[in-house]
Biopython code that builds the backbone (N, CA, C, O; Angstrom):
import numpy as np
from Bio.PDB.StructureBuilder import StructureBuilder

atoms = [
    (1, "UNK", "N", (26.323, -34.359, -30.007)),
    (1, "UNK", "CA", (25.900, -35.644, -29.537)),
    (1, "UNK", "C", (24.376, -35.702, -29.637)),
    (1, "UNK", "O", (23.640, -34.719, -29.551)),
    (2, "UNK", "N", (23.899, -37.249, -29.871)),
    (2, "UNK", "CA", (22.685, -36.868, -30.101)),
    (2, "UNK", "C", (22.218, -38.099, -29.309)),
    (2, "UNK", "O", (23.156, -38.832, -28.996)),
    (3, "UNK", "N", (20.925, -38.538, -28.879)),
    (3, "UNK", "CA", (20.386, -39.765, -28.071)),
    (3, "UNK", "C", (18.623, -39.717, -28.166)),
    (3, "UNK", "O", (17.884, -38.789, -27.837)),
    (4, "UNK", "N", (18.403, -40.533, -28.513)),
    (4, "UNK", "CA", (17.016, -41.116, -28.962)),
    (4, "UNK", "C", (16.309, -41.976, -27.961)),
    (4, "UNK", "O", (16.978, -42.935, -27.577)),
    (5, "UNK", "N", (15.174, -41.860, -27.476)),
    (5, "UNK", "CA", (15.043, -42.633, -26.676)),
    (5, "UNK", "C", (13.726, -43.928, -27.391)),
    (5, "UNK", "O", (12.819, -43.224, -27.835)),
    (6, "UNK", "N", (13.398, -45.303, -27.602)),
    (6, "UNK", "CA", (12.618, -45.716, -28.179)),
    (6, "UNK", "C", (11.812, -46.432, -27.641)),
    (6, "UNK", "O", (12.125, -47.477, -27.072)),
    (7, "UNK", "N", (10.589, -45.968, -27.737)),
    (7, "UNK", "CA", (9.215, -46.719, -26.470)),
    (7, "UNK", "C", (8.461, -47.771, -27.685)),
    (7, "UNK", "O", (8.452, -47.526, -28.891)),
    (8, "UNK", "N", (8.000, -48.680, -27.189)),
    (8, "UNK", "CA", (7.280, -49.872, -28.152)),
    (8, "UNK", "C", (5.670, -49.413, -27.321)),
    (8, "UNK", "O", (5.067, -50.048, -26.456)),
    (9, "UNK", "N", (5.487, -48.748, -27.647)),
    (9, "UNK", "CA", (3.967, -48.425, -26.895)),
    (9, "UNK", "C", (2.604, -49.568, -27.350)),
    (9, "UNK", "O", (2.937, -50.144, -28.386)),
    (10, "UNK", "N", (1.531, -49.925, -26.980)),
    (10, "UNK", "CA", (1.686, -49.658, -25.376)),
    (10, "UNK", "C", (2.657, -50.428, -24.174)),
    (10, "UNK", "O", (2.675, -50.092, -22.989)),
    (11, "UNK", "N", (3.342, -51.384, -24.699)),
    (11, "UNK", "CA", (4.410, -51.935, -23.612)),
    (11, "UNK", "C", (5.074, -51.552, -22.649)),
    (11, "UNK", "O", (5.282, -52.172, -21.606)),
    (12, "UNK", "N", (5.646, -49.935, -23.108)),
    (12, "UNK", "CA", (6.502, -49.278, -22.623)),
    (12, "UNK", "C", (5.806, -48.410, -22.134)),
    (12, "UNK", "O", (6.598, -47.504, -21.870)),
    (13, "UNK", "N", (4.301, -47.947, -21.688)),
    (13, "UNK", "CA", (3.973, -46.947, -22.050)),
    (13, "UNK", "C", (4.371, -46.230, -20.388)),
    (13, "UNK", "O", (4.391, -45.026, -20.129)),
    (14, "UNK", "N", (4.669, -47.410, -19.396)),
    (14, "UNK", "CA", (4.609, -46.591, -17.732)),
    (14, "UNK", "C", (6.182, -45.828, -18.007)),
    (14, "UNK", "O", (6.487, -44.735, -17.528)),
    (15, "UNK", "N", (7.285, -46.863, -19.082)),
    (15, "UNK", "CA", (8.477, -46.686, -19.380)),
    (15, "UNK", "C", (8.833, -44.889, -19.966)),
    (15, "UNK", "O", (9.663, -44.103, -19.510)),
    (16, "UNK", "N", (7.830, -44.693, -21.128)),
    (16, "UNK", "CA", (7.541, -43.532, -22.012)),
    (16, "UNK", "C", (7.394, -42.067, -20.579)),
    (16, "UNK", "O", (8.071, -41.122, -20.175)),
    (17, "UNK", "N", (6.220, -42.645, -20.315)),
    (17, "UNK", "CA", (5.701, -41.634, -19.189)),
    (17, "UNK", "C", (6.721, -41.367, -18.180)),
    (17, "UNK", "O", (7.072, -40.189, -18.105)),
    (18, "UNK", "N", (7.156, -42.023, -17.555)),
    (18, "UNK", "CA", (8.218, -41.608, -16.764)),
    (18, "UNK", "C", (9.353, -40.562, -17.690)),
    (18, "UNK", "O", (9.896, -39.596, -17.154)),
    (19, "UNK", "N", (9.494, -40.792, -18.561)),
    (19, "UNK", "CA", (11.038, -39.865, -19.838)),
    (19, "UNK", "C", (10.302, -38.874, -19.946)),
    (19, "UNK", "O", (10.858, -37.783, -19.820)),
    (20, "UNK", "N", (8.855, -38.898, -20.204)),
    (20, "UNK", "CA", (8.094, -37.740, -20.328)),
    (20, "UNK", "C", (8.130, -36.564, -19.718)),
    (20, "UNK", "O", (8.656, -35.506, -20.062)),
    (21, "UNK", "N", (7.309, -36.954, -18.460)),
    (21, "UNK", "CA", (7.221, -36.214, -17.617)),
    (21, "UNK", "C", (8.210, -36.241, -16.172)),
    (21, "UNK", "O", (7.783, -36.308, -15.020)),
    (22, "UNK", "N", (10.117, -36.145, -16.750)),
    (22, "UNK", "CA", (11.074, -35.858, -15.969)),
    (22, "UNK", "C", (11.227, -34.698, -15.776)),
    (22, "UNK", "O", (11.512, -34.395, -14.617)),
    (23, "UNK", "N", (11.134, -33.822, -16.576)),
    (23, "UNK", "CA", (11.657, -32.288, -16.094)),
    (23, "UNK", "C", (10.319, -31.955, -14.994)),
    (23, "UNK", "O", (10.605, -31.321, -13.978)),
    (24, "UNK", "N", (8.945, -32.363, -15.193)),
    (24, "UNK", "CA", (7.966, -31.998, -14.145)),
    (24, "UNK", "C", (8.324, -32.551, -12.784)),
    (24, "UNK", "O", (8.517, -31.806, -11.823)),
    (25, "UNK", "N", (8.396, -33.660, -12.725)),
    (25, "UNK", "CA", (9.187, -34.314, -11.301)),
    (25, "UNK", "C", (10.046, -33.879, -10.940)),
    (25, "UNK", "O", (10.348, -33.849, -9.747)),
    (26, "UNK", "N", (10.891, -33.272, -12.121)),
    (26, "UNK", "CA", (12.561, -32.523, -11.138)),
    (26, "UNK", "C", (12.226, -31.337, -10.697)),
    (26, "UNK", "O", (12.829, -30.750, -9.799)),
    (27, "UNK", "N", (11.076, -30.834, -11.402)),
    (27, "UNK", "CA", (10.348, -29.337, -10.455)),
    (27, "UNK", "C", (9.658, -29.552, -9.561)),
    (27, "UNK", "O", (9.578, -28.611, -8.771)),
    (28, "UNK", "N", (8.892, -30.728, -9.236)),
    (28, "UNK", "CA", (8.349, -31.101, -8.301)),
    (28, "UNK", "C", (9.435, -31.474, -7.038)),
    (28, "UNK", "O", (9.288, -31.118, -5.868)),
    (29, "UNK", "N", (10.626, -32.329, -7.611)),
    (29, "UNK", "CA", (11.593, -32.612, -6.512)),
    (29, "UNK", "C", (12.123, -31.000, -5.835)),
    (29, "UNK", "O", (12.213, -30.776, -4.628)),
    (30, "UNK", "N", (12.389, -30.129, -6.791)),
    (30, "UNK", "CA", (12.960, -28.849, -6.656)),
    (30, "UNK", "C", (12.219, -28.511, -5.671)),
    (30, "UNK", "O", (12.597, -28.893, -4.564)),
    (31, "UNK", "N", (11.046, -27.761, -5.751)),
    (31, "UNK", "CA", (10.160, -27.440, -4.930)),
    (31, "UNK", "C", (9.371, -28.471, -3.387)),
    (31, "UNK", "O", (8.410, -28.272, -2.644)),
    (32, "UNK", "N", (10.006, -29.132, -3.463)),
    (32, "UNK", "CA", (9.742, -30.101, -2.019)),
    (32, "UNK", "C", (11.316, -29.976, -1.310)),
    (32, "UNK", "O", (11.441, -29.771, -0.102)),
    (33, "UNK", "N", (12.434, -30.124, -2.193)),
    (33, "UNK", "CA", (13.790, -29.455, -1.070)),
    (33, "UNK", "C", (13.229, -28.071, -0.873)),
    (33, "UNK", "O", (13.342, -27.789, 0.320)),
    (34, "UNK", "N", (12.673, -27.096, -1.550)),
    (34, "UNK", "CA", (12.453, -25.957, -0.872)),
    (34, "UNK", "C", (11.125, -25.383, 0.256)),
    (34, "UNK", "O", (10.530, -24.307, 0.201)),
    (35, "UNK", "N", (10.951, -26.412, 1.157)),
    (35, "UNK", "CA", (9.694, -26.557, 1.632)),
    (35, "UNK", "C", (10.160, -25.455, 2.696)),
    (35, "UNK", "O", (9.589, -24.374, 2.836)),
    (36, "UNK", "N", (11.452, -25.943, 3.540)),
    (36, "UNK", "CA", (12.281, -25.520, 4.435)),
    (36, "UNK", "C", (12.388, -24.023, 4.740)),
    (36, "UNK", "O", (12.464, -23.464, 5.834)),
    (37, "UNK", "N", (12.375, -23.446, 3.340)),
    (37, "UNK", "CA", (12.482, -21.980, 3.293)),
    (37, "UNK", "C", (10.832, -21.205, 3.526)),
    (37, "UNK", "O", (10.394, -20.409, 4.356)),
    (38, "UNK", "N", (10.263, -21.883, 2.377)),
    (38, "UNK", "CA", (8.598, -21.930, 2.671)),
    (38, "UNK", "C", (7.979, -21.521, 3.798)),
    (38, "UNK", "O", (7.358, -20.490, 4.056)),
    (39, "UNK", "N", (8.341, -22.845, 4.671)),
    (39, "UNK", "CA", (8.213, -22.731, 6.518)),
    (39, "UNK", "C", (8.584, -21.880, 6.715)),
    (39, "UNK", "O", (7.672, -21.097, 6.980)),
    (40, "UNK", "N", (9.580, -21.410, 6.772)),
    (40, "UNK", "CA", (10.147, -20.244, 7.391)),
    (40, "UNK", "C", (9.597, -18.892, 7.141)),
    (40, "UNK", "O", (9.440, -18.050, 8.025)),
    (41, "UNK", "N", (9.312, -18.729, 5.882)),
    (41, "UNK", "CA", (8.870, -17.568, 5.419)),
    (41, "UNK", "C", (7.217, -17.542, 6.273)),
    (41, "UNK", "O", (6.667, -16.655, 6.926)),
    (42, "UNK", "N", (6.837, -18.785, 5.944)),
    (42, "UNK", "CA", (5.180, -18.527, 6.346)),
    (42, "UNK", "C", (4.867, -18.613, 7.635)),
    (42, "UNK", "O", (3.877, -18.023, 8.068)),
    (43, "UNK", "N", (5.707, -19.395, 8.463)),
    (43, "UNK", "CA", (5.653, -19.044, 9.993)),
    (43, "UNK", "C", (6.788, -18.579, 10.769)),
    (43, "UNK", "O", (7.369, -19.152, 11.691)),
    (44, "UNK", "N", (7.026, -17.351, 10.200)),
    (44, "UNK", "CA", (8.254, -16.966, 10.944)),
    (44, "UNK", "C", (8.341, -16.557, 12.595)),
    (44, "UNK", "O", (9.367, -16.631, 13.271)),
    (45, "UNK", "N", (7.102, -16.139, 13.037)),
    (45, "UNK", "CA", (7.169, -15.642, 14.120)),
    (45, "UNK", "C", (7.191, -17.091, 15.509)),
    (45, "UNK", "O", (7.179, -16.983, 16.735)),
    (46, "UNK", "N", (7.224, -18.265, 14.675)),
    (46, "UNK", "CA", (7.723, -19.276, 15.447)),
    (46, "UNK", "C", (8.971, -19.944, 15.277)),
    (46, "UNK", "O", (9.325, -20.989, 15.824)),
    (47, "UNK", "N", (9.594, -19.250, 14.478)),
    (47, "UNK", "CA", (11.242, -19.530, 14.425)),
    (47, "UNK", "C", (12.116, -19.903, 15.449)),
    (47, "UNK", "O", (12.856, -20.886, 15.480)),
    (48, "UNK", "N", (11.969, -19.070, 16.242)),
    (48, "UNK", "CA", (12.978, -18.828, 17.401)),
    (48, "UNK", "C", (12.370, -19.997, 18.625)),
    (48, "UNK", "O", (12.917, -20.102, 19.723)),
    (49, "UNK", "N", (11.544, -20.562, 18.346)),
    (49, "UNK", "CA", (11.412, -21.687, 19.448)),
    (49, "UNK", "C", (12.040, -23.128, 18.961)),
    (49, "UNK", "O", (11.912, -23.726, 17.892)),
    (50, "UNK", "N", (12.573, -23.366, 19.835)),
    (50, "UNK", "CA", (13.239, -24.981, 20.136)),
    (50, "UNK", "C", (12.659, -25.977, 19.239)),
    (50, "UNK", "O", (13.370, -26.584, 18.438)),
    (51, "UNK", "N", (11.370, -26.180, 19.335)),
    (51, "UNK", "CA", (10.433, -27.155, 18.776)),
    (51, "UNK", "C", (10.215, -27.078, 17.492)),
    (51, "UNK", "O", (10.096, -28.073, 16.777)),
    (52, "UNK", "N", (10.120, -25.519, 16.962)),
    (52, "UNK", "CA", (9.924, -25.372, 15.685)),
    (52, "UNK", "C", (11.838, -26.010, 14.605)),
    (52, "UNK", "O", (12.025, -26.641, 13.565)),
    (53, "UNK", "N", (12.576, -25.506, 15.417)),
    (53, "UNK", "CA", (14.257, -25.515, 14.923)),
    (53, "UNK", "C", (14.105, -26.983, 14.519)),
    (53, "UNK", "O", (14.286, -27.491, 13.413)),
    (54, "UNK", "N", (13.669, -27.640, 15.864)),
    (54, "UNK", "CA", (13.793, -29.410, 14.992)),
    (54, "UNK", "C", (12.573, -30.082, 14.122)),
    (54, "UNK", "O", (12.685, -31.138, 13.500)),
    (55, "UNK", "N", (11.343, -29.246, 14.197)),
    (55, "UNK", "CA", (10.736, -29.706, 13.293)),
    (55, "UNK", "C", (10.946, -29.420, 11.627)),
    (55, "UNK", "O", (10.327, -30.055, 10.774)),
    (56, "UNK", "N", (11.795, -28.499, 11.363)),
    (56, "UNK", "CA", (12.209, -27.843, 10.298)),
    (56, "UNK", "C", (13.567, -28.552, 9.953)),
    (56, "UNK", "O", (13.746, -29.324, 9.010)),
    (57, "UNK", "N", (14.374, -28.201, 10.769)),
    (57, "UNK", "CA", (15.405, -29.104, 10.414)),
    (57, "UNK", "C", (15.611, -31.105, 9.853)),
    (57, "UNK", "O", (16.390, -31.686, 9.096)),
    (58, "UNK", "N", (14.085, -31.690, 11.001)),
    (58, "UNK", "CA", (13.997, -32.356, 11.309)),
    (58, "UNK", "C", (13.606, -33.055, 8.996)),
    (58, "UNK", "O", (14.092, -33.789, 8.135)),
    (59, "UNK", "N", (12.556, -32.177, 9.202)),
    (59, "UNK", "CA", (11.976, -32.264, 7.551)),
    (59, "UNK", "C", (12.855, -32.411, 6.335)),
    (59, "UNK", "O", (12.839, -33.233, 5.418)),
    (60, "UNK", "N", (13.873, -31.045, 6.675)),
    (60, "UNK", "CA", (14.816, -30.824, 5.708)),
    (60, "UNK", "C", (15.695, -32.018, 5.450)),
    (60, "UNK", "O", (15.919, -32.446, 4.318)),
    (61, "UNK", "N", (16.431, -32.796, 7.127)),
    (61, "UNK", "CA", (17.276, -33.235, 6.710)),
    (61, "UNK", "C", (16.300, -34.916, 5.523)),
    (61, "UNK", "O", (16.621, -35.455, 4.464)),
    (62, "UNK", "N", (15.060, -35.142, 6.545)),
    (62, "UNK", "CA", (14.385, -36.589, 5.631)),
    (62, "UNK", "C", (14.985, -36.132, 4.359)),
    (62, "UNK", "O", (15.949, -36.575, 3.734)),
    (63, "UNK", "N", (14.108, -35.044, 4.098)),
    (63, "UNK", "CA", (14.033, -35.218, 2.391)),
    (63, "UNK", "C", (15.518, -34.848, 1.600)),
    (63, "UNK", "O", (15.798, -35.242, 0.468)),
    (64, "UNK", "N", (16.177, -34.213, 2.250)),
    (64, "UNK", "CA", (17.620, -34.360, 1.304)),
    (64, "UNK", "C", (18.328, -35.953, 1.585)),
    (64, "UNK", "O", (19.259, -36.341, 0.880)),
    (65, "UNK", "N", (17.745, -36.815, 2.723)),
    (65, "UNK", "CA", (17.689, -38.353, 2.973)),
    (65, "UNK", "C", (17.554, -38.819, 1.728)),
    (65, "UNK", "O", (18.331, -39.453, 1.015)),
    (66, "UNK", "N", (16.340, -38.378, 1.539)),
    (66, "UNK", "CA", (15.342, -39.078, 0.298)),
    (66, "UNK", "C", (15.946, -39.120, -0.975)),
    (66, "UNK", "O", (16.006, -40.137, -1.666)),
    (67, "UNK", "N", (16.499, -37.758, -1.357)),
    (67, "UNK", "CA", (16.766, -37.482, -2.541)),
    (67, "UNK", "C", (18.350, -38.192, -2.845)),
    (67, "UNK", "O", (18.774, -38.792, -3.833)),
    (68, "UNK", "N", (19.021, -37.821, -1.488)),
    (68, "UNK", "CA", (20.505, -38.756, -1.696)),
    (68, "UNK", "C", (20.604, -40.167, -1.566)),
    (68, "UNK", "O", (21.633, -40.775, -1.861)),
    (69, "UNK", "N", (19.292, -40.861, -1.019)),
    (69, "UNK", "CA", (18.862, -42.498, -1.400)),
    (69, "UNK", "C", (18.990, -42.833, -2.614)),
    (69, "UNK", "O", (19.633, -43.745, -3.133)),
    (70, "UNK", "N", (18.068, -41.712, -3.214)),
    (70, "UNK", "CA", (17.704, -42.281, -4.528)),
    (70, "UNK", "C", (18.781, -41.543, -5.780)),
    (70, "UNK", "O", (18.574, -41.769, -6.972)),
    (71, "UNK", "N", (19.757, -40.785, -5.379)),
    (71, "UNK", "CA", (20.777, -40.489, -6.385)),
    (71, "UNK", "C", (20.614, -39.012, -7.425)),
    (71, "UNK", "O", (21.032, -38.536, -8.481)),
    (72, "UNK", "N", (19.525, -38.662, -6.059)),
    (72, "UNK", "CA", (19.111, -37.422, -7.231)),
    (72, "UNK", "C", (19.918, -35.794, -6.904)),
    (72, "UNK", "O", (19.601, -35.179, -5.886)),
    (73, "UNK", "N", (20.726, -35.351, -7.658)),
    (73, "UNK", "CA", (20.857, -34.026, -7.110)),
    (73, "UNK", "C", (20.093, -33.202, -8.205)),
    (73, "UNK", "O", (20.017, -33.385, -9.420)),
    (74, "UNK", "N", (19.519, -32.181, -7.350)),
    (74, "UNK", "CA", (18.635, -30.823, -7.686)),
    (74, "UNK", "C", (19.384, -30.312, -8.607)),
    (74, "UNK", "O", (18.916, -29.917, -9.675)),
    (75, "UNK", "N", (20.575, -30.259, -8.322)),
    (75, "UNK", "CA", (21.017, -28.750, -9.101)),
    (75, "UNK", "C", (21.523, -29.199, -10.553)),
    (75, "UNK", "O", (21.778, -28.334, -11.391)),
    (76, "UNK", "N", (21.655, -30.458, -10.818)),
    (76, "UNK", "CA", (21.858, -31.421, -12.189)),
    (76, "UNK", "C", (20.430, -31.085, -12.543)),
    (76, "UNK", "O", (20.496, -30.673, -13.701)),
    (77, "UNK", "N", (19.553, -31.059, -12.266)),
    (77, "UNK", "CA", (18.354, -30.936, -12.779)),
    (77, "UNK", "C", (17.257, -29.967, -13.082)),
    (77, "UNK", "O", (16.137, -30.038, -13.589)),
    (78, "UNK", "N", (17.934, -29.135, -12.630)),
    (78, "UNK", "CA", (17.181, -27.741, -12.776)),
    (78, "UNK", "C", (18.194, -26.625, -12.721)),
    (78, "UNK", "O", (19.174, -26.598, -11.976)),
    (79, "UNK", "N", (17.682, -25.296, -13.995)),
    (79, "UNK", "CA", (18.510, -24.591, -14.082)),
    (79, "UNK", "C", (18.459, -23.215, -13.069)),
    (79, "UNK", "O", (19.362, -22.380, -13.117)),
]
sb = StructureBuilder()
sb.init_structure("model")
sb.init_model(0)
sb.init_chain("A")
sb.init_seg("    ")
for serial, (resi, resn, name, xyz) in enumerate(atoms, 1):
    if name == "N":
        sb.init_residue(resn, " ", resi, " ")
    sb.init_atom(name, np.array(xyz, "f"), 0.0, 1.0, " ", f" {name:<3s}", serial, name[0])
structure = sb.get_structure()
């Protein structure tokens, strides 16, 4: 199978840029669901408090919000 994509530049050009630079955004999306772990790793010794559980959780759940708003799953997009 094959698929072509065709930009009339400059018309298209915000159109182009976006096809462009998708795999960078899906690493960028990748790496913002993994903020969660991040936190954890870098402040671990505040884990175990109450406040920290929902500020972490609190993050995680927005942005998997975000990403299932807008129709995106991670793992379609990165190998």
């Amino acid at each position: 199978m094959e698929a072509r994509l065709i930009f009339s530049l400059p018309d298209d050009q915000m159109e182009f840029n976006r096809a462009n630079q998708s795999l960078d955004m899906a690493c960028a999306l990748f790496d913002i669901s993994q903020l969660r772990k991040a936190m954890e790793r870098k402040f671990e010794s505040y884990i175990d408090t109450p406040e920290w559980s929902s500020v972490v959780d609190f993050m995680g759940d927005e942005i998997a919000g975000i990403l299932d708003e807008h129709n995106i799953n991670i793992d379609k997009l990165i190998e």
